[in-house]
Structure formats: structure tokens, C-alpha cells
C-alpha positions as CSV (number, residue, x, y, z in Angstrom):
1,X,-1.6,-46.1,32.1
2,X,-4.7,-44.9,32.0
3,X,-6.3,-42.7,29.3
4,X,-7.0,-38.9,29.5
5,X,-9.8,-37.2,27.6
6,X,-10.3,-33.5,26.8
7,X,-13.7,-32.5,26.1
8,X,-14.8,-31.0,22.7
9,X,-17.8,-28.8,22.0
10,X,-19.6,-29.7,19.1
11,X,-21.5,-27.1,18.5
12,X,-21.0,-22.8,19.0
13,X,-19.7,-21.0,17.0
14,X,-16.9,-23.0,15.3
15,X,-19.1,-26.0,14.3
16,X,-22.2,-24.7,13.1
17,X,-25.0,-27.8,11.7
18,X,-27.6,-25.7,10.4
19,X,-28.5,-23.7,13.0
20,X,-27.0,-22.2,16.3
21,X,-28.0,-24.9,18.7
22,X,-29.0,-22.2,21.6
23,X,-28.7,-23.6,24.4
24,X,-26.2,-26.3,23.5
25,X,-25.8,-28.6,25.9
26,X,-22.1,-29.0,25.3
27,X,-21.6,-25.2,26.3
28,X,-23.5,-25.5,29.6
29,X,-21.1,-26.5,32.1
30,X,-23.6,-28.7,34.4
31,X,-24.0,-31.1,31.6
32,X,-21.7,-34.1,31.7
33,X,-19.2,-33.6,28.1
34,X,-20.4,-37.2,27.5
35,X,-23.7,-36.6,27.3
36,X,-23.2,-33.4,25.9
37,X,-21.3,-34.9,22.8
38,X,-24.2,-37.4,22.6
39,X,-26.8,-35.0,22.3
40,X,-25.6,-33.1,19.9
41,X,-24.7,-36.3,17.9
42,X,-28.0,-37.8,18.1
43,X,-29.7,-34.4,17.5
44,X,-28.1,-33.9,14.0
45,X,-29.0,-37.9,13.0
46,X,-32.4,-37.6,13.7
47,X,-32.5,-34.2,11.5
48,X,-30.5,-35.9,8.1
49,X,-32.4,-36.0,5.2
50,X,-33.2,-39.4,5.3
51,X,-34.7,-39.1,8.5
52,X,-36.6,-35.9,7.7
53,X,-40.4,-37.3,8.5
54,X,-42.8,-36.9,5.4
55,X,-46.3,-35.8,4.9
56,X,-48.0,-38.7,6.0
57,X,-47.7,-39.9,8.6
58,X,-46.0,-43.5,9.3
59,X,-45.8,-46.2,11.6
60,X,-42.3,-44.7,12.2
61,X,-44.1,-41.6,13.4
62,X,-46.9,-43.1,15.3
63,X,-44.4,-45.5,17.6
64,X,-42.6,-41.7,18.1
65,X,-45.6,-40.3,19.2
66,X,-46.3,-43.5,21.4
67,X,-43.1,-43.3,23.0
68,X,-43.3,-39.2,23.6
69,X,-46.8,-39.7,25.3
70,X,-45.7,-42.3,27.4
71,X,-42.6,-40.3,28.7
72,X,-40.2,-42.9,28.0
73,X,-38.0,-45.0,25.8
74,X,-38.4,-49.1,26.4
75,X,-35.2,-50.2,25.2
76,X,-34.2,-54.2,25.3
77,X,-31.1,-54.9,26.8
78,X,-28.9,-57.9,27.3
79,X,-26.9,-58.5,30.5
80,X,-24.1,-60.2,29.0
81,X,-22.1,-58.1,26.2
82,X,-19.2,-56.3,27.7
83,X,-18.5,-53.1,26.6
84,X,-21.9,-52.6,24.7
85,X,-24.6,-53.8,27.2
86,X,-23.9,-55.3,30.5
87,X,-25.7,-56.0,33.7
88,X,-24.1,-55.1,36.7
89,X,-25.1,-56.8,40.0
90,X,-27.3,-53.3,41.5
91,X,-29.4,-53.7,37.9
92,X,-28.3,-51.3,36.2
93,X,-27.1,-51.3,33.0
94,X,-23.3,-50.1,31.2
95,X,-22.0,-50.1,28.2
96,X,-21.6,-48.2,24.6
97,X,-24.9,-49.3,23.8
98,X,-26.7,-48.1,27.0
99,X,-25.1,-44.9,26.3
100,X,-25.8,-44.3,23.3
101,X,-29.8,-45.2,24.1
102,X,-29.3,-42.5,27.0
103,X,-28.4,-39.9,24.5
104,X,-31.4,-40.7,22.1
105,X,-33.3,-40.0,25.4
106,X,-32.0,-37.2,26.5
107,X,-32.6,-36.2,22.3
108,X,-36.5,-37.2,22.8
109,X,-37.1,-36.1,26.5
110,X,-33.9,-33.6,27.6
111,X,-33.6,-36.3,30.2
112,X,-30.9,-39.8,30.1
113,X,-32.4,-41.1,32.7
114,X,-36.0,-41.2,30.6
115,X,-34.9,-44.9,30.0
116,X,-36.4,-47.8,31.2
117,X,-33.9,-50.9,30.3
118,X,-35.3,-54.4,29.3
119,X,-33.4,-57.5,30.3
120,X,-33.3,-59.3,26.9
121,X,-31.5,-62.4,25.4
122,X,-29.8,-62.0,22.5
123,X,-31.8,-64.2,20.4
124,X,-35.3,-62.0,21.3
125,X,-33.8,-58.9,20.4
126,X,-35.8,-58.9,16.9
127,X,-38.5,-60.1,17.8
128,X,-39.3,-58.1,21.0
129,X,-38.3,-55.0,18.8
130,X,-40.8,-56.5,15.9
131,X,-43.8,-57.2,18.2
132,X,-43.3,-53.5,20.2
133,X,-42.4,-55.4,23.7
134,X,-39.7,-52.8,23.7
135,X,-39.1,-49.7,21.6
136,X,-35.5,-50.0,20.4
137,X,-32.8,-53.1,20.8
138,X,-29.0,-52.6,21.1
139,X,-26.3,-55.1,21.0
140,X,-27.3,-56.4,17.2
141,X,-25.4,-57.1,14.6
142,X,-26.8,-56.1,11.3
143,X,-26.0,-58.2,7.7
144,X,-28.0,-58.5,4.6
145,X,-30.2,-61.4,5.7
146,X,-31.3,-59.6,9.2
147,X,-31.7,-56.3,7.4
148,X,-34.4,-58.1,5.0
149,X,-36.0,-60.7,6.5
150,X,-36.6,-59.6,10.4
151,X,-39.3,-56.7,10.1
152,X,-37.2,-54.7,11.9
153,X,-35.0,-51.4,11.2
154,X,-31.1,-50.8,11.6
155,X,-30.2,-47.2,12.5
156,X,-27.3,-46.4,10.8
157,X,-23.9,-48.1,11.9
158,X,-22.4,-46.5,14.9
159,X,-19.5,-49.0,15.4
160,X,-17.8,-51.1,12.9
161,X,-16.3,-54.1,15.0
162,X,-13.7,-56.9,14.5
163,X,-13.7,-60.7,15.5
164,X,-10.2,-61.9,17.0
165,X,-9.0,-65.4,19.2
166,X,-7.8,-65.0,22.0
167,X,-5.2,-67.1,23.1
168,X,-2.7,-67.1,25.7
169,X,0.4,-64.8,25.5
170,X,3.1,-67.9,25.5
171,X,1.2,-69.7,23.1
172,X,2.6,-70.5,19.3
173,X,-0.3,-69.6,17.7
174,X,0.4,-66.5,16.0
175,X,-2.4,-66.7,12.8
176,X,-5.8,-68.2,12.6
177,X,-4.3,-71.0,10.0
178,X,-2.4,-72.1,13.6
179,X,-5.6,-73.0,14.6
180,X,-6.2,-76.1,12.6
181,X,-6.9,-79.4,14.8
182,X,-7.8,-76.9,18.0
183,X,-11.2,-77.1,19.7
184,X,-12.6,-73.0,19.7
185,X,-14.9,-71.8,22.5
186,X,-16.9,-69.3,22.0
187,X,-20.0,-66.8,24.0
188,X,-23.0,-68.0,22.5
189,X,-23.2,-65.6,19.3
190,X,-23.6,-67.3,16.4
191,X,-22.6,-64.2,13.9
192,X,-19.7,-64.1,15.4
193,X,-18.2,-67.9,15.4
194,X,-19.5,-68.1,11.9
195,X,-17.4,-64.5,11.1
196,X,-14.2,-66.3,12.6
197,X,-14.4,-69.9,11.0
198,X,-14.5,-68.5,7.6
């Protein structure tokens, strides 16, 4: 059976953030609720405290005002992550991850479709972030090594994920210790594997 959804405003005048939030999007009835909810999510995580922009400025704000004056956010994409960023045949892109970069355009520039989507592997997701080839990766996992070492920055965690085997429904296998002496295929993502042979 398929789910059913009922929108929710977030914003109005039973959930105030700070302000009124005239014109809220999720009160105008030509927005999408999706997007709506997005908007308003992104719009109060970019104004935290520990986003609040200081004095001087900061690379942070510079690549902000790079990305405002060029009308656009470049976001790197891979084709091949169900559910968070996939490629479908026409090019275009679905997924949690591609949604969730639409609302932080529609946050910048009032407009999802301000997006242009960057076919990316995996394994050049840090570094195309870290040498500015695209503004802002999705689809990456973050741990204590990456979040040191990789001269990039996490936003915070917007999805807390699991790492399960799947095996067939008449199978015996009913823990991971049934797995001993059985070969294990897995996508090519290392994190991952290395989460589920522990």
C-alpha cells in the first residue's frame, strides 16, 4: 500500500522561529508543500548561531558571494546512489540529496531550479568540493578522519543511516555471525563494507 502524506506548515502563526516569515512559502498555495517544508528548514539552518557570519569576512563568505553573483549553486552529484542521488536516463537528477540541494537553492535564489548538477564519482566528491570545481557535494559520508583531514566542511547531519545484508527471504541467515565462510558483494563504497565487517 502506498503511503499518504498531509502537509504541515512550518511556519504562521503556530510555529513562530524568530520572526513572522511573511510571505512563507509554506502558506502560499502555488508552492509545492515539499519545497515549502524545505525552505523553511534550510532558512532557519542557515540563521543558527553557529552559522551567524562574523565581522570579517571569510572564505565561507566570499564562495557565498561567488555563488550569489553567478546565479547559481554547482553542486557534484553521483549517478549511482539510490534514494540520495541518482541519474535517471533524461539527465536529471533524484534523490533526498538533490532535494535537499534544491531547497538550499531555492533558500539562496527563491528558485529550486537555480541548480546546475555535476556528474561526480564518489571518490572525487572531496576533492572537487576542496578545489571549488563544484560548490557543495552530496551523497558523503562524514567520520572523524574525513572531517579532519579532507579540507572540506560537513553541514550538519541531515540523515543518520544504517548498513544491513541483504539476503534472500528463504535463506537461513538470520544474523550477521550466519555469515561466516560466505563471499559478500558489495556497491563500491568502501565506508560502508568496512561499517558491515566489523
Amino acid at each position: 500500500m502506498a503511503r499518504t502524506y498531509q502537509p504541515v506548515a512550518v511556519c504562521g502563526e503556530s510555529r513562530k522561529y524568530g520572526s513572522e516569515w511573511e510571505g512563507c512559502p509554506a502558506r502560499d498555495s502555488s508552492t509545492p508543500t515539499d519545497i515549502a517544508i524545505l525552505r523553511n528548514t534550510v532558512a532557519r539552518t542557515l540563521t543558527r548561531d553557529d552559522f551567524a557570519i562574523t565581522e570579517e569576512p571569510t572564505e565561507a563568505d566570499s564562495l557565498l558571494d561567488e555563488i550569489l553573483e553567478r546565479g547559481f549553486l554547482r553542486v557534484g552529484a553521483p549517478s549511482n546512489v539510490p534514494g540520495l542521488s541518482f541519474a535517471e536516463e533524461d539527465g536529471s537528477f533524484r534523490g533526498m540529496g538533490v532535494e535537499l540541494s534544491r531547497a538550499i537553492a531555492v533558500a539562496l535564489f527563491d528558485d529550486p531550479d537555480a541548480i546546475e548538477f555535476v556528474e561526480q564519482e564518489l571518490a572525487d566528491r572531496f576533492s572537487n568540493t576542496a578545489d571549488g570545481t563544484v560548490d557543495i557535494s552530496i551523497a558523503a559520508v562524514q567520520n572523524l578522519t574525513r572531517d579532519g583531514s579532507l579540507e572540506v566542511d560537513y553541514s550538519p547531519i541531515y540523515l543518520y543511516d544504517g548498513v544491513g545484508v541483504l539476503v534472500p527471504a528463504d535463506s537461513e541467515i538470520a544474523s550477521v555471525g550466519d555469515l561466516e565462510g560466505w563471499d559478500i558483494g558489495s556497491f563500491d563504497c568502501r565506508t560502508s563494507f568496512d561499517r558491515c565487517c566489523r
